[in-house]
KOLBAFI-754008 format. One record per atom (N, C-alpha, C): x, y, z negated; residue in one letter. Coordinates in steps of 0.02 Angstrom, whole numbers. Each point is the difference from the previous one (the first is absolute). Layout:
N
+--------+--------+--------+---+
:      u :      v :      w : r :
+--------+--------+--------+---+
:      X :      Y :      Z : a :
...
+--------+--------+--------+---+
***
This chain:
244
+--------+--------+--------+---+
:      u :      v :      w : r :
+--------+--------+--------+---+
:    576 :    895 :   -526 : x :
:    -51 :    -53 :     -4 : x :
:    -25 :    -20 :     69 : x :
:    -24 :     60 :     43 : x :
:    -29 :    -42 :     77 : x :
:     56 :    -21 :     24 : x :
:     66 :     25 :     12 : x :
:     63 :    -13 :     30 : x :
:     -2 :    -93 :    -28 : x :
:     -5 :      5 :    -59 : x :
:      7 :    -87 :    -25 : x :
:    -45 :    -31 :     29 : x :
:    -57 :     16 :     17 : x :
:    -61 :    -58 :     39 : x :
:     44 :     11 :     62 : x :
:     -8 :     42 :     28 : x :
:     52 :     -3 :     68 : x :
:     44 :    -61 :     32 : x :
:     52 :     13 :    -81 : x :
:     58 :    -67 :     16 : x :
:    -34 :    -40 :    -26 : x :
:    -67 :    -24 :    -22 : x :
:    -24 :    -74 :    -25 : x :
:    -45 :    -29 :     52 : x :
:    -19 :     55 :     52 : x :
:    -28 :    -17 :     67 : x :
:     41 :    -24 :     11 : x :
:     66 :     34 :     18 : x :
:     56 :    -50 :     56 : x :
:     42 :    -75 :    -33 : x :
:    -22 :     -1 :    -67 : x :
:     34 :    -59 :    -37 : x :
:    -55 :    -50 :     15 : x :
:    -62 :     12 :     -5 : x :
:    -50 :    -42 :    -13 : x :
:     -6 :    -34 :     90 : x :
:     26 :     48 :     46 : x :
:      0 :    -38 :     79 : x :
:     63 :    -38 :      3 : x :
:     29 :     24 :    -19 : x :
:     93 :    -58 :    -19 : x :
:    -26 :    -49 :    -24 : x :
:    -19 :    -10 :    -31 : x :
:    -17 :    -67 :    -81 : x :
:    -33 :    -34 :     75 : x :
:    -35 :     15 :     -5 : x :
:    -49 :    -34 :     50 : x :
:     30 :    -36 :     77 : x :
:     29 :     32 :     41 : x :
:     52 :    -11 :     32 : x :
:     27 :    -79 :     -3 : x :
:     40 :     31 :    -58 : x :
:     46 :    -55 :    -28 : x :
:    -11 :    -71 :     -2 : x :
:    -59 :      7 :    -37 : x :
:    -56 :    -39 :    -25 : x :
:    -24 :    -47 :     48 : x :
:     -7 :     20 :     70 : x :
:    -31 :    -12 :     74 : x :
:     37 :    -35 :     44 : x :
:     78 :     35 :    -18 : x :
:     32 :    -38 :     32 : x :
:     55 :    -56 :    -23 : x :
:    -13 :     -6 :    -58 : x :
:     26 :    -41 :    -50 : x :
:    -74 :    -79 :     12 : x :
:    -33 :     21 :      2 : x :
:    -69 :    -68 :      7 : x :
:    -13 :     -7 :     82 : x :
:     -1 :     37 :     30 : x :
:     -8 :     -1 :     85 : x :
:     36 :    -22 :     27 : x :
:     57 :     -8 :     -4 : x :
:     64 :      6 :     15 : x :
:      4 :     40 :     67 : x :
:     25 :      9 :     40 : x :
:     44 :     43 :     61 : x :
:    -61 :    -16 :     64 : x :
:    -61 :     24 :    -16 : x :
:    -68 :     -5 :     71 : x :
:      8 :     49 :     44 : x :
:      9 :     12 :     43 : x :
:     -2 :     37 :     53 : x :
:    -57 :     25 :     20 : x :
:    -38 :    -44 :      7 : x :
:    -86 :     32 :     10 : x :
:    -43 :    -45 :    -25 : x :
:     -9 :     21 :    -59 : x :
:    -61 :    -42 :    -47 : x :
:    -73 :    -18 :     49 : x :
:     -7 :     19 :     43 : x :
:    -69 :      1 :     48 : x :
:    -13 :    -67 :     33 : x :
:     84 :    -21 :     39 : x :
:      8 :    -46 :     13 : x :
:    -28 :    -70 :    -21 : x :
:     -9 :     18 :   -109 : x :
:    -15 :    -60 :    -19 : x :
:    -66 :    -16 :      2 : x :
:    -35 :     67 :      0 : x :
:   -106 :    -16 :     13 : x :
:    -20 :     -6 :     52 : x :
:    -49 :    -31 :      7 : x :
:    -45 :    -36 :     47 : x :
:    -13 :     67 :     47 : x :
:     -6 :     19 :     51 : x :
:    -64 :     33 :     43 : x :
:    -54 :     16 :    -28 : x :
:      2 :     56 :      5 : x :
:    -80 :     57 :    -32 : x :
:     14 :    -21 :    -68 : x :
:     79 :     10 :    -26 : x :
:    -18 :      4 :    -75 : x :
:      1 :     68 :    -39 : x :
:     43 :     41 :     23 : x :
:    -12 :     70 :     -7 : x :
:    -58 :     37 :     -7 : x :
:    -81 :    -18 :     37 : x :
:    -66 :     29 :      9 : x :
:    -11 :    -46 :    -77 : x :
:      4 :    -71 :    -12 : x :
:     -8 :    -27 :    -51 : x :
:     30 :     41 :    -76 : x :
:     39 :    -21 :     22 : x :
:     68 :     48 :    -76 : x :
:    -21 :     87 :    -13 : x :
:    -45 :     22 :     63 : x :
:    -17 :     86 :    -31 : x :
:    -81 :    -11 :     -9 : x :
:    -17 :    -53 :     15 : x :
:    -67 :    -15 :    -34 : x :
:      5 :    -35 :    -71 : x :
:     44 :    -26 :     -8 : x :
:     12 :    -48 :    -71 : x :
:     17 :     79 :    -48 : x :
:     56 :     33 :     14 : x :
:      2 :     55 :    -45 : x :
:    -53 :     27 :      9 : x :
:    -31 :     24 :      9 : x :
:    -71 :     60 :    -13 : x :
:    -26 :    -32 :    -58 : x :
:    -38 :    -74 :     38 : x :
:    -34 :    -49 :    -46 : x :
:     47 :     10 :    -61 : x :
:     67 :    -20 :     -7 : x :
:     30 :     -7 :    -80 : x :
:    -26 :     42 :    -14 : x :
:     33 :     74 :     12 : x :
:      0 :     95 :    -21 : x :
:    -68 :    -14 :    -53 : x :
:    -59 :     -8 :     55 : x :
:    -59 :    -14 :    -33 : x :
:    -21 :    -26 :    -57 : x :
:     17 :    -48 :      8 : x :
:    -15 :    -38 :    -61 : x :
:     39 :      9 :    -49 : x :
:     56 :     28 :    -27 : x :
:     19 :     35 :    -29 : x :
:     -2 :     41 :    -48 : x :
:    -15 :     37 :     58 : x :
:    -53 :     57 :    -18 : x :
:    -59 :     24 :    -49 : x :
:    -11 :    -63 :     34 : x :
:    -85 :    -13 :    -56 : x :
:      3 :    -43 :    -52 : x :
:     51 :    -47 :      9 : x :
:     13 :    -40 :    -73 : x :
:     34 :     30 :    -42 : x :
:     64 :     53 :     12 : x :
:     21 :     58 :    -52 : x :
:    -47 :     28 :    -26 : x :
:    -66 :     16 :     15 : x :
:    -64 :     38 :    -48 : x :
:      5 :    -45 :    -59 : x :
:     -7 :    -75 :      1 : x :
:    -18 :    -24 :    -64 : x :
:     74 :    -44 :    -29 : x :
:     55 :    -11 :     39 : x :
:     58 :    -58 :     -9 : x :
:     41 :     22 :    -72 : x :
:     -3 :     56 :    -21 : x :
:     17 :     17 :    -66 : x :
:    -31 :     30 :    -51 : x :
:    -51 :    -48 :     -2 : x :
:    -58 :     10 :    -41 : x :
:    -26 :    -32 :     -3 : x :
:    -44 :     -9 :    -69 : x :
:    -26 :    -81 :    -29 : x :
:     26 :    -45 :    -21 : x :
:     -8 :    -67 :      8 : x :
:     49 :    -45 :    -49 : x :
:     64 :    -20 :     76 : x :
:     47 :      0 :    -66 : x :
:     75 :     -3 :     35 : x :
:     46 :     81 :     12 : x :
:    -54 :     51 :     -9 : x :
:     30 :     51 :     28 : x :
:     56 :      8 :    -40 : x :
:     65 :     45 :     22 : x :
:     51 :     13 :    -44 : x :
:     37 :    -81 :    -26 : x :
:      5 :    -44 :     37 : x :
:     26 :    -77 :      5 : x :
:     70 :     32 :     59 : x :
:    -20 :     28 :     45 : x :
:     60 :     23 :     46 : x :
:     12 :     56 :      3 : x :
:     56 :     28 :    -25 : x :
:     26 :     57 :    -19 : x :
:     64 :     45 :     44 : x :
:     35 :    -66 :     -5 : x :
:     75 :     20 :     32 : x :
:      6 :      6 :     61 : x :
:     51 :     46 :     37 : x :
:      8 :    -12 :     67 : x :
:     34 :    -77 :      8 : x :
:     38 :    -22 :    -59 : x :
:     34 :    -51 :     36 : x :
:    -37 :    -90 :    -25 : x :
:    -59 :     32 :    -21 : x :
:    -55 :    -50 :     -1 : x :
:    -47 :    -20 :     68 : x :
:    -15 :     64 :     25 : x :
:    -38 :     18 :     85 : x :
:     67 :    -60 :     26 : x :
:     61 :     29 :      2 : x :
:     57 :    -12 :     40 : x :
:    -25 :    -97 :     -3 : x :
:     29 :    -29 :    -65 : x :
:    -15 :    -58 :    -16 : x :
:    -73 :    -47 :     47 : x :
:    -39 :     36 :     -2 : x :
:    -66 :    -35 :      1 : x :
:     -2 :      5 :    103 : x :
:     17 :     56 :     25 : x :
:     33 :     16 :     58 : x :
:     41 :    -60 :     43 : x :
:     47 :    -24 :    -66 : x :
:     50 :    -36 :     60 : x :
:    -30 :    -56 :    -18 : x :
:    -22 :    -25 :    -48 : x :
:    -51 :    -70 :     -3 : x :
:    -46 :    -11 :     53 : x :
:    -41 :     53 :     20 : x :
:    -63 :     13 :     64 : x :
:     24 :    -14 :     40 : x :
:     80 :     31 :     13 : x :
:     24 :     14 :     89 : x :
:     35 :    -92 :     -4 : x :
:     37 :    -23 :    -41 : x :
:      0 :    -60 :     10 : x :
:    -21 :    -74 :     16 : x :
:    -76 :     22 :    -30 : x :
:    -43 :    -61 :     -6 : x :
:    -47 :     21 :     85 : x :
:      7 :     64 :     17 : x :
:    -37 :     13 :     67 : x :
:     25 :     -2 :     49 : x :
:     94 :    -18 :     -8 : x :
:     30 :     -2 :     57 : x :
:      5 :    -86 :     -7 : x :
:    -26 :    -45 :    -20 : x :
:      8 :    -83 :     14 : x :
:     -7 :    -29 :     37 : x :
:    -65 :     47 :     20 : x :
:    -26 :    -38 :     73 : x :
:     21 :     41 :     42 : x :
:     18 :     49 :      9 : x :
:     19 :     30 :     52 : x :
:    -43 :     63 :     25 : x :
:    -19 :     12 :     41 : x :
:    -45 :     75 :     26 : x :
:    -49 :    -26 :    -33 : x :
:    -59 :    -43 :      3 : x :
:    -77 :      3 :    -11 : x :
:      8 :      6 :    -88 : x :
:     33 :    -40 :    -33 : x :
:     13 :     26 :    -69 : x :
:     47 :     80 :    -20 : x :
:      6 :     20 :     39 : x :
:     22 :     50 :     -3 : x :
:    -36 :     50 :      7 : x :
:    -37 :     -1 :     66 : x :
:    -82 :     50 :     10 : x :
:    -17 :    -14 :    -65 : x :
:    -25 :    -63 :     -9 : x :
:    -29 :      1 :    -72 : x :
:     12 :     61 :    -40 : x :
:     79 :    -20 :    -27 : x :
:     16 :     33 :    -34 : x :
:    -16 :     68 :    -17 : x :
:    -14 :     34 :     39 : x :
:     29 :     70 :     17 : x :
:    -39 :     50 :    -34 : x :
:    -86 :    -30 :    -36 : x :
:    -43 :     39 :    -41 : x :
:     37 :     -7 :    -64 : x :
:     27 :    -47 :    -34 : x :
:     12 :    -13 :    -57 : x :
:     82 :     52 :      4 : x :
:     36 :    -19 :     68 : x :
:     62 :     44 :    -36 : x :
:    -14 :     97 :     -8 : x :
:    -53 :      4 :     64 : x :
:    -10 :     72 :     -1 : x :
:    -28 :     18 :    -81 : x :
:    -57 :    -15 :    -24 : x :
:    -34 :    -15 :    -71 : x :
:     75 :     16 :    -35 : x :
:     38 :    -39 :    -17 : x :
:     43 :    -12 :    -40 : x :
:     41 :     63 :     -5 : x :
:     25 :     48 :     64 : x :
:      9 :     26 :     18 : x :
:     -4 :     80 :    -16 : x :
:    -88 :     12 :     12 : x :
:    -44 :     40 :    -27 : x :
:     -6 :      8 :    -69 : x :
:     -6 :    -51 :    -28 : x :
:    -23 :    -18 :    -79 : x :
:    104 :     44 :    -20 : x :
:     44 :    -15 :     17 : x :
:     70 :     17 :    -26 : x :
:    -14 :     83 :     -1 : x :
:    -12 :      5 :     55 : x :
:    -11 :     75 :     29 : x :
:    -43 :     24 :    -41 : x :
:    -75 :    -23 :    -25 : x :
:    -29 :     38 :    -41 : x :
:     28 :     12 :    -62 : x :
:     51 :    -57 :    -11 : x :
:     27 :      1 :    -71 : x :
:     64 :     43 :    -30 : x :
:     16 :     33 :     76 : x :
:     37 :     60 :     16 : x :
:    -43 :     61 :    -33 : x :
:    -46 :      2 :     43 : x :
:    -37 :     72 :    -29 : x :
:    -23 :      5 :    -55 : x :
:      2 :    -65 :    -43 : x :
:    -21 :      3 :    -83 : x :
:     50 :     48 :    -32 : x :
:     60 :     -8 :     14 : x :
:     63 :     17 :    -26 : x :
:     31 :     76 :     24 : x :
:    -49 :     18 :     43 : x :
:      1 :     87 :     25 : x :
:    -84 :     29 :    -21 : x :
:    -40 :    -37 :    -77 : x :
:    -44 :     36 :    -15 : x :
:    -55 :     -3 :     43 : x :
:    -22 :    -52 :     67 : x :
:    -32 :      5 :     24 : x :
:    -57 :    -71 :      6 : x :
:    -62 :     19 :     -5 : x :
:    -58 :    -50 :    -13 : x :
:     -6 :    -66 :     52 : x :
:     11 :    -58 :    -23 : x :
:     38 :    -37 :     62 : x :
:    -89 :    -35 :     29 : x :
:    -38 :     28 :    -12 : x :
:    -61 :    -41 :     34 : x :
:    -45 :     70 :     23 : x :
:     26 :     63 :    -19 : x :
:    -21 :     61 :     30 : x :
:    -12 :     -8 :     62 : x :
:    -45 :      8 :     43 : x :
:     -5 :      0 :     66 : x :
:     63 :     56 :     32 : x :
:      5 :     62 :    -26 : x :
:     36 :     31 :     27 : x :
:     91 :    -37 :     20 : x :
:      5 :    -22 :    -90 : x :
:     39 :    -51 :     -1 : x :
:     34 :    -48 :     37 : x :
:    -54 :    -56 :     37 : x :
:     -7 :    -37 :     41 : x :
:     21 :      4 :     74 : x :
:    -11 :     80 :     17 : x :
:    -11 :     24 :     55 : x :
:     98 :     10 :     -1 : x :
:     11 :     36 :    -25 : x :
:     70 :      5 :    -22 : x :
:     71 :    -82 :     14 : x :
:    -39 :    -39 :    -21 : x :
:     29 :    -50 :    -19 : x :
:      1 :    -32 :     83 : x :
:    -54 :     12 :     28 : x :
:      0 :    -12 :     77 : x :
:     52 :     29 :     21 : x :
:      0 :     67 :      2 : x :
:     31 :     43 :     43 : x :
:     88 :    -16 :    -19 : x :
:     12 :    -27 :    -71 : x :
:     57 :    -39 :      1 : x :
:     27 :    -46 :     62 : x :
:    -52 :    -31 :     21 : x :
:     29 :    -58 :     65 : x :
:      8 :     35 :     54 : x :
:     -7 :     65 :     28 : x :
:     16 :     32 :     59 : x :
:     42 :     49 :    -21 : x :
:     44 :     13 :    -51 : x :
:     28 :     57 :    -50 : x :
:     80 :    -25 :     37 : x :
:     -2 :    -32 :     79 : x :
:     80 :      0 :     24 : x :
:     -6 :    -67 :    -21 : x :
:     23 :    -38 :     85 : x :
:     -4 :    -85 :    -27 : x :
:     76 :    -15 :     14 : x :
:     10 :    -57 :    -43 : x :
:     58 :    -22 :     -6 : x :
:     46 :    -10 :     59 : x :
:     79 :      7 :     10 : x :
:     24 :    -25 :     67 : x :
:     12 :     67 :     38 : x :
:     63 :    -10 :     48 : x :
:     26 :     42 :      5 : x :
:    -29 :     67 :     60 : x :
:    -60 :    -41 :     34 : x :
:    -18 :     32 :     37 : x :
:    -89 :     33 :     -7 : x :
:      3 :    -13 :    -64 : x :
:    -59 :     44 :    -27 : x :
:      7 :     90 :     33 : x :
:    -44 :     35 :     -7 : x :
:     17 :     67 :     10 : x :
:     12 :     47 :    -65 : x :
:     12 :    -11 :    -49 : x :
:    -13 :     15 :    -56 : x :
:    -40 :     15 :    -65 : x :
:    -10 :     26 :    -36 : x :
:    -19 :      6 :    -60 : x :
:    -60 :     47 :     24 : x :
:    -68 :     -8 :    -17 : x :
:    -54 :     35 :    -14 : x :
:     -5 :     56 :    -48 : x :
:     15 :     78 :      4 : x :
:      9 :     38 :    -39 : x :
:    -49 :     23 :    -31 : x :
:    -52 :    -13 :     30 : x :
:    -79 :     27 :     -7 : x :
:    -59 :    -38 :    -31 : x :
:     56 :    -55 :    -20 : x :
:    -43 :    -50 :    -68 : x :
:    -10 :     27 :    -43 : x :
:     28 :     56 :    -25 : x :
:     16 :      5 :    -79 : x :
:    -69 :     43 :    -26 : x :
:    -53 :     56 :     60 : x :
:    -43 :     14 :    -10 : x :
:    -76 :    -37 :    -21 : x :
:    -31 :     30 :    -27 : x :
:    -45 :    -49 :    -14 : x :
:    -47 :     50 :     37 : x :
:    -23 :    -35 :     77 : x :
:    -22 :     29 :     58 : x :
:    -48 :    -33 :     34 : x :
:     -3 :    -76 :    -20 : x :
:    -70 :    -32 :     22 : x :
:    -46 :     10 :    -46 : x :
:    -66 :     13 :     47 : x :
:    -66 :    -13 :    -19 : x :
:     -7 :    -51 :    -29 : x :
:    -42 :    -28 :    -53 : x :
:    -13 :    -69 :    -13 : x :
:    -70 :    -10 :     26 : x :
:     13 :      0 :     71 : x :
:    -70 :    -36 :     23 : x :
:     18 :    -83 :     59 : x :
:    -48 :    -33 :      4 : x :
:     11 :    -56 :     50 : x :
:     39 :     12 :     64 : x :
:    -15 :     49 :     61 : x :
:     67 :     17 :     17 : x :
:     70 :     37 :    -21 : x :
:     15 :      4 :    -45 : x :
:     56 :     34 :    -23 : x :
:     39 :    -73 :      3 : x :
:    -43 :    -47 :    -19 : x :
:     46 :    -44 :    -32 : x :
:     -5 :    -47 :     63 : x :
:    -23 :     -5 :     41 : x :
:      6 :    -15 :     67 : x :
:     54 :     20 :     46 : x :
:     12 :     84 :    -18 : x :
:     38 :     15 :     30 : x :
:     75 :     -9 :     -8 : x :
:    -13 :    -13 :    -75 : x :
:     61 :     -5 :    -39 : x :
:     33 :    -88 :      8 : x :
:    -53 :    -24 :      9 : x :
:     18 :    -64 :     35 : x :
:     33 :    -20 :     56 : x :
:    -27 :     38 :     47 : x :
:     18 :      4 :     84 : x :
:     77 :     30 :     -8 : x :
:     13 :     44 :    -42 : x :
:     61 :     43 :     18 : x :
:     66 :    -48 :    -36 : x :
:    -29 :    -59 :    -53 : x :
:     48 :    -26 :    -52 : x :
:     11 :    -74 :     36 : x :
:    -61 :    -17 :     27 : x :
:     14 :    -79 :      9 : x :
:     28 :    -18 :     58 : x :
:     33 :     44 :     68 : x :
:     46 :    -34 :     46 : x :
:     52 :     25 :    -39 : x :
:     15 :     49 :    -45 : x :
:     85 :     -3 :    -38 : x :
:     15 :    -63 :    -13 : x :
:    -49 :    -12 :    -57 : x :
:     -9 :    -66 :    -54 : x :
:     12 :    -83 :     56 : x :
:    -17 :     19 :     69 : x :
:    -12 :    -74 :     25 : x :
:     68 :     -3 :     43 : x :
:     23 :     68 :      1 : x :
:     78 :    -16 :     19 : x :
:     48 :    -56 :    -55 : x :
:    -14 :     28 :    -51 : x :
:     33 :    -49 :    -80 : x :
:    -57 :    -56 :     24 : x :
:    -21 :    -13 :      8 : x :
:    -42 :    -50 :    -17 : x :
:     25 :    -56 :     60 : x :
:      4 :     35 :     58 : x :
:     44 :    -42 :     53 : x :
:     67 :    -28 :    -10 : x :
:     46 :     28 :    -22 : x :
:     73 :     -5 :    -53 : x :
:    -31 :    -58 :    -31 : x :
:    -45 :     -3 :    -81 : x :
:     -6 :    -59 :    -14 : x :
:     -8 :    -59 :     23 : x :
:    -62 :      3 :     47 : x :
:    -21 :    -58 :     19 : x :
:     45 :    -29 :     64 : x :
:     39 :     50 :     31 : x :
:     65 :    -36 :     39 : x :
:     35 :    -60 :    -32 : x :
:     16 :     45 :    -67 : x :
:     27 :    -44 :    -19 : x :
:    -15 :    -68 :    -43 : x :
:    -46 :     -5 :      2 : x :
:    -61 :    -41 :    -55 : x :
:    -32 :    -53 :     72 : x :
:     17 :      3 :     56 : x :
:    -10 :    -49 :     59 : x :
:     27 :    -43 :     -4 : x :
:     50 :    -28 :    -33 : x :
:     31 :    -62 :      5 : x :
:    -25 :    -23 :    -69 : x :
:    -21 :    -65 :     17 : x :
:    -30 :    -39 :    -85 : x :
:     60 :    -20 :    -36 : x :
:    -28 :      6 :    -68 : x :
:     48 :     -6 :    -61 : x :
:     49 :     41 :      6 : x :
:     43 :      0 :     70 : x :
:     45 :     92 :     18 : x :
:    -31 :     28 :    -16 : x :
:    -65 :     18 :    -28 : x :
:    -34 :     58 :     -3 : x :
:    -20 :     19 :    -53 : x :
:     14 :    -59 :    -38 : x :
:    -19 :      7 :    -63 : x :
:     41 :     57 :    -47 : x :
:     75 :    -31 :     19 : x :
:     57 :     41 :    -31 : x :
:     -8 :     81 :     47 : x :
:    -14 :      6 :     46 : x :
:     -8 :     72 :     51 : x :
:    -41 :      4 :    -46 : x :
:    -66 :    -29 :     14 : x :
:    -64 :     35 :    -57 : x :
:     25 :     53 :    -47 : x :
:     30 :    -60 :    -35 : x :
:     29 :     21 :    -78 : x :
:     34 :     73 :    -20 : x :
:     63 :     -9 :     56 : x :
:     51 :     73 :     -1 : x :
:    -35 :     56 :     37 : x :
:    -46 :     -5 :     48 : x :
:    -40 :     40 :     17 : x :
:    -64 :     43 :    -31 : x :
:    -22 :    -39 :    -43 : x :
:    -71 :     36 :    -24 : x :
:     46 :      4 :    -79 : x :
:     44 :    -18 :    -25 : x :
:     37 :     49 :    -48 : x :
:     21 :     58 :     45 : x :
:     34 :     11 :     40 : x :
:     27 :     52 :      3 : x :
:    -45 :     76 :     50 : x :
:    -53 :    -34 :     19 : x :
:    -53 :     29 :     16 : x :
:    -47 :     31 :    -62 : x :
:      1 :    -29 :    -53 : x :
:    -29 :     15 :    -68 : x :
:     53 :     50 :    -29 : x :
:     63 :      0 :     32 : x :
:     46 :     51 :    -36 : x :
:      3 :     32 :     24 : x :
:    -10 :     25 :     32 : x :
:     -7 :     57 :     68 : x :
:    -53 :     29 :    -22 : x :
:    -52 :    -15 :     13 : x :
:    -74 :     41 :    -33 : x :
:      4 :      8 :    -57 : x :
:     31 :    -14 :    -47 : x :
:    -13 :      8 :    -74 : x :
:     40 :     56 :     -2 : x :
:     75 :      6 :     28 : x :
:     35 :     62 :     14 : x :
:    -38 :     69 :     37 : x :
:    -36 :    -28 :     39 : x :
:    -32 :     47 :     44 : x :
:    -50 :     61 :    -31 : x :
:    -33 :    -53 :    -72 : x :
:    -46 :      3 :    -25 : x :
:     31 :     40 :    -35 : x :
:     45 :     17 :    -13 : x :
:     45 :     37 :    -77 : x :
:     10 :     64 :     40 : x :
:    -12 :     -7 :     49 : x :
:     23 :     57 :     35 : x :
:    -63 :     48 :     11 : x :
:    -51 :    -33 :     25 : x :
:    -71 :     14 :     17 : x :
:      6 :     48 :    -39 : x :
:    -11 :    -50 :    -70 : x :
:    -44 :     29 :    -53 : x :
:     17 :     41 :    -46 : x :
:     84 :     -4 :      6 : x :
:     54 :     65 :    -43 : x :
:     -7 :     54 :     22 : x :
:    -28 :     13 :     60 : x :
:     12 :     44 :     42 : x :
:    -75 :     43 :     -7 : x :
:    -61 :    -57 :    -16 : x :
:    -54 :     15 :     20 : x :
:    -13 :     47 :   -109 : x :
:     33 :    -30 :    -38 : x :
:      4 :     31 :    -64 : x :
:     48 :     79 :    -16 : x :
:     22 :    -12 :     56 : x :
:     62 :     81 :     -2 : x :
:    -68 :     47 :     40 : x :
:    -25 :    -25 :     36 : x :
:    -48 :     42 :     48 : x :
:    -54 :      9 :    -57 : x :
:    -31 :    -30 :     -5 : x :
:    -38 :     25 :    -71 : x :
:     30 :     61 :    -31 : x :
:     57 :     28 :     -4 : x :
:     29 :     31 :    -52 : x :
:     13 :     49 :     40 : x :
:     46 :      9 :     69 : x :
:      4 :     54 :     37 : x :
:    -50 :     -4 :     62 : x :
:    -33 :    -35 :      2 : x :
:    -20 :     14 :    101 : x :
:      7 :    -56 :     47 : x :
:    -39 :    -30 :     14 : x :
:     21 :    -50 :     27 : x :
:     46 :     17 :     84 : x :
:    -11 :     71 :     18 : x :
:     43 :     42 :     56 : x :
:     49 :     -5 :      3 : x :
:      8 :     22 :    -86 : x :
:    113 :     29 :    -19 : x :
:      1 :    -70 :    -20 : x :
:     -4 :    -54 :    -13 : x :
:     13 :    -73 :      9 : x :
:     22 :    -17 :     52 : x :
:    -41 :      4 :     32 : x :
:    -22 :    -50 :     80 : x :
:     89 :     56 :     22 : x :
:      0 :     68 :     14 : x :
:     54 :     26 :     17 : x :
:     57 :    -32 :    -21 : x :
:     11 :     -8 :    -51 : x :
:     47 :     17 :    -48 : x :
:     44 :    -84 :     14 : x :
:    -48 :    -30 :      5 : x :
:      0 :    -91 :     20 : x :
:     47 :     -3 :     75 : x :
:    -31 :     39 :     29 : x :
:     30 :     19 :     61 : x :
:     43 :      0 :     33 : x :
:     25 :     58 :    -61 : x :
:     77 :     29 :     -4 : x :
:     29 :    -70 :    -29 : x :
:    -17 :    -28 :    -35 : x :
:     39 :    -34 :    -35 : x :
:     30 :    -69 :     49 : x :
:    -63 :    -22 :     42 : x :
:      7 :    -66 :     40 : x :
:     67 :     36 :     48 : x :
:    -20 :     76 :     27 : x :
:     43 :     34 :     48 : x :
:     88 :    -17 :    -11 : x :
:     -5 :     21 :    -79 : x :
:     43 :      4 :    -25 : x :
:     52 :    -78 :    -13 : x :
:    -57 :    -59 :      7 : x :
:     28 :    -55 :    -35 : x :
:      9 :    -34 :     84 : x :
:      4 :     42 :     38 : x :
:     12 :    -28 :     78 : x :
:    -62 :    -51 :     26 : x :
:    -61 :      1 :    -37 : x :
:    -74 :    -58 :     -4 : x :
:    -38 :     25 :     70 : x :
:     -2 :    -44 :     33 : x :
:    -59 :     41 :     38 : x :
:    -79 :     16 :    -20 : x :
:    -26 :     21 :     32 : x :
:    -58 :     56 :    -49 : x :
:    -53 :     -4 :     73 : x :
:    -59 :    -16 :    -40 : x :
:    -74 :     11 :     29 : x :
:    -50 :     21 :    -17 : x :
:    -10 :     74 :     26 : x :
:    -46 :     37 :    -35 : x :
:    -78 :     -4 :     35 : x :
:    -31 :    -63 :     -8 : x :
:    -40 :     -9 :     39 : x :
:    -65 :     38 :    -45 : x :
+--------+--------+--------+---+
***
């Protein structure tokens, strides 16, 4: 069973890949395409998303409409509609964008942990669902997989989740740079939009299966002989591994 999250880590960074360079086509250095001081912008825009997020998962599946979005490949749907209509204009519709695709995002992810038994507006919950976006970011030069997610080790107080912010949102604004590279050229960006924030939604939703499979076996043995055992397994599946 962990051996299978293992190889669905390394399938779920393939998919994605693919995905990137199938809509990007052949960029050499996505950086090239943003303006000056957009990088300080793009790791300030992620925090802000992370955030808001955050706090709209307390109430986004619940009340009227709740249980209207269910599927991962509903998130997926509603995903590549966002990334399309935000890549039209080009970057400033695209900043736009970027609360509604993270949201979209989050909301998939919480809808992950419904399906591993876990309370998707739980604060503890929530906190979890964060730590998804720094859980190893997409692309080949990530450092790997976060082994030390799987504990349930934060405090739930205002800095925890501060901290948990600071440590998730320059991962998150690396992906977030990837998109909006490619979401710089208008109406080009629409279709980038599109194949991008699907396959960015497939990535986390995979990620999320992993989180939280992992975080339900630990319940049962330890979240220690997990976190180990995960280890061995990434070791084993040739993954690189970050036991931060």
């Amino acid at each position: 069973m962990i051996a299978a999250f293992a190889r669905r880590q390394a399938k779920a960074n393939g998919v994605l890949m693919q995905a990137i360079n199938y809509v990007g086509g052949q960029v050499e250095d996505t950086l090239k395409l943003l303006p000056k001081g957009a990088k300080s912008q793009i790791n300030g825009a992620a925090r802000k998303a992370l955030q808001k997020s955050y706090d709209v998962a307390a109430t986004s599946r619940t009340g009227v409409g709740a249980g209207r979005i269910k599927s991962d490949r509903a998130h997926k749907v509603l995903a590549t509609i966002s990334g399309a209509l935000g890549g039209v204009g080009g970057l400033p519709t695209a900043l736009a964008e970027l609360p509604i695709a993270t949201t979209m995002i989050f909301r998939a992810v919480q809808g992950v942990a419904v399906q591993y038994d876990e309370d998707p507006t739980d604060q503890e919950t929530r906190l979890q669902c964060l730590a998804v976006f720094g859980a190893g970011a997409p692309g080949p030069d990530d450092d790997g997989v976060d082994t030390a997610f799987i504990g349930a080790r934060l405090g739930i107080t205002g800095a925890a989740i501060n901290g948990l912010l600071g440590r998730v949102a320059p991962r998150f604004a690396t992906v977030l740079t990837q998109k909006l590279a490619s979401q710089a050229v208008p109406l080009l960006g629409a279709a980038a939009g599109a194949g991008t924030n699907y396959a960015f939604t497939d990535y986390y939703v995979e990620m999320a299966h992993v989180h939280f499979g992992l975080r339900r076996i630990a319940r049962i043995h330890g979240p220690d002989t997990v976190e180990q055992a995960f280890h061995t397994a990434l070791v084993a599946a040739r993954l690189p591994v970050n036991r931060a």
